[in-house]
C-alpha positions, -999 to 999 in steps of 0.1 A, spaced: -104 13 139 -88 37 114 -52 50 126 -54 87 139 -33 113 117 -7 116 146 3 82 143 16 84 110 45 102 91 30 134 73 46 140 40 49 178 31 58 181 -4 81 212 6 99 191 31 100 162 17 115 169 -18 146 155 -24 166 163 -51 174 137 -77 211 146 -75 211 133 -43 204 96 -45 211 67 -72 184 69 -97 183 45 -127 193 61 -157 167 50 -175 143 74 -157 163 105 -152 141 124 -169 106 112 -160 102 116 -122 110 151 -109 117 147 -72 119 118 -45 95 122 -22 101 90 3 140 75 4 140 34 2 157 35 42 129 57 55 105 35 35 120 1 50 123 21 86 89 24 89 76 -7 77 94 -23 106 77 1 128 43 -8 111 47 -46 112 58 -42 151 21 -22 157 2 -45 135 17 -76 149 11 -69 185 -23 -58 184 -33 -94 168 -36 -127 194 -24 -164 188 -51 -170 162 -38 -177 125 -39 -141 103 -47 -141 60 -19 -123 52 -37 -107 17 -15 -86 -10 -37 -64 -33 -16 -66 -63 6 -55 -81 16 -24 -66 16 -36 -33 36 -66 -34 74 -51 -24 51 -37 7 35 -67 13 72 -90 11 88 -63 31 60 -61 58 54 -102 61 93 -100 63 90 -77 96 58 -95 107 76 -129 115 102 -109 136 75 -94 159 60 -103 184 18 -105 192 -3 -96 219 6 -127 242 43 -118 235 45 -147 206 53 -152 170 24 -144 149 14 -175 129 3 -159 92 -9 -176 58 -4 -155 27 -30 -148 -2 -27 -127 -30 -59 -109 -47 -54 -83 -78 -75 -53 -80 -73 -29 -109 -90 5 -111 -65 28 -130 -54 37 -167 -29 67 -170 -34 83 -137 -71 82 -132 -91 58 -114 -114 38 -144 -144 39 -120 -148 3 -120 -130 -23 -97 -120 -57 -110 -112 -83 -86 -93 -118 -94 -100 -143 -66 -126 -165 -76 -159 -171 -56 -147 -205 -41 -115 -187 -29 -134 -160 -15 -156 -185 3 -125 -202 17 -122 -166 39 -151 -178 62 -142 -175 99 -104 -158 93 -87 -128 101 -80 -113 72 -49 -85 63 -57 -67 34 -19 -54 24 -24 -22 0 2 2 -15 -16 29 -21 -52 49 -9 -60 72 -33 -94 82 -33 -106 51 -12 -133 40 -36 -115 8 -48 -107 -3 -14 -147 8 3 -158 -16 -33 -134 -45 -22 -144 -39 20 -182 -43 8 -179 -73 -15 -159 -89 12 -187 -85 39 -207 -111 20 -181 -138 33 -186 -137 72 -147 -130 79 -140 -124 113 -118 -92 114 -109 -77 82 -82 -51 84 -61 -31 59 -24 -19 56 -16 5 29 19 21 29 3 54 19 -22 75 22 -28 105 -5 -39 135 11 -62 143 -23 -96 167 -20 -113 135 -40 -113 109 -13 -144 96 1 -129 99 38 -119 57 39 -89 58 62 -74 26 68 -65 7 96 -24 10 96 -6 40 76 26 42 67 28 78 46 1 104 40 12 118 9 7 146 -12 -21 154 -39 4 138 -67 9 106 -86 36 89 -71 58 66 -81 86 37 -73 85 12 -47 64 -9 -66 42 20 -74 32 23 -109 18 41 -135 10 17 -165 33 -13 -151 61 14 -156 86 24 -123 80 -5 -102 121 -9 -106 123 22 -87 133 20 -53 123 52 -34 89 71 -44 87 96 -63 68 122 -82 62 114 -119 74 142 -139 49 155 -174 76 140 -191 70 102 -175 34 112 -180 41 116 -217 66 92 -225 43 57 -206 7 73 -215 -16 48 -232 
């Protein structure tokens, strides 16, 4: 069941927009983002919260811990991190195997319209019978992940559930709202944390938004 608005943090771009001055930023991209939207602490704060509600709603069976790469992977290491600290419905450590699946849908900053998916049909096949936790950095408009959720039904996975960090708040989604939220975000392309635009920033510790400039200077 999709988490409910009031369980996650709400970014509003007028509250929520530090200024540059006041955290280390690499030099290197001074001038391409224009403000920090989410600070690494609150980021790692709230991944512990998330890994503490995810944890305990699962019960002694083994969990597919699954990282959509490569923008979710510092989530994914950070969460699985938290995971093995919490504690599951029966009050126990959560046993967990991890996978790792790459999905691309972007150039620049729009979505290609097509999905491409890396695990191979024999790996997919392997999913039979599992819980699976699909470990996502970002919804955008929620077509990649509704693609990936229906090629997955063909598999007969017990429980499939998703994690994304964030949620953009964007008049182009299809309404897909995952199962665990960290962040709903503004309508901008966002940056750091392992968020990227064209395998640029993902040495950027809090997330930010891109400035034109960024846009400019990494365009392909």
């Amino acid at each position: 069941m999709p988490m409910e608005p009031s369980q996650w943090i709400d970014v509003v771009e007028d509250k929520f927009k530090y200024s540059l001055r006041h955290f280390v930023i690499p030099t290197h991209y001074k001038d391409d983002v224009e403000s920090i939207l989410i600070p690494h602490g609150l980021i790692m704060d709230r991944i512990a919260k998330l890994a503490q509600i995810i944890t305990s709603e699962y019960d002694n069976e083994r969990v597919v811990v699954c990282c959509v790469l490569k923008g979710g992977h510092q989530f994914f290491s950070d969460l699985v991190h938290y995971m093995k600290k919490a504690l599951n419905r029966q009050g126990k450590t959560l046993p967990m195997t991890l996978e790792f699946i790459r999905v691309k849908s972007y150039e620049n900053d729009k979505s290609s319209g097509s999905v491409h998916i890396s695990m191979s049909e024999k790996e997919l096949r392997e999913l039979e019978g599992k819980n699976l936790l699909l470990v996502e950095d970002i919804i955008d408009t929620g077509n990649t992940m509704k693609k990936l959720l229906e090629r997955l039904q063909q598999y007969n996975i017990k429980n499939v559930k998703v994690a994304s960090l964030l949620l953009k708040k964007t008049p182009l989604s299809c309404g897909y709202v995952p199962d665990y939220v960290g962040f709903a975000v503004p309508d901008l392309f966002v940056v750091g944390y392992c968020l990227d635009y064209n395998d640029i920033f993902r040495d950027l510790d809090h997330i930010c938004a891109i400035s034109e400039t960024g846009k400019s200077k990494y365009a392909i």
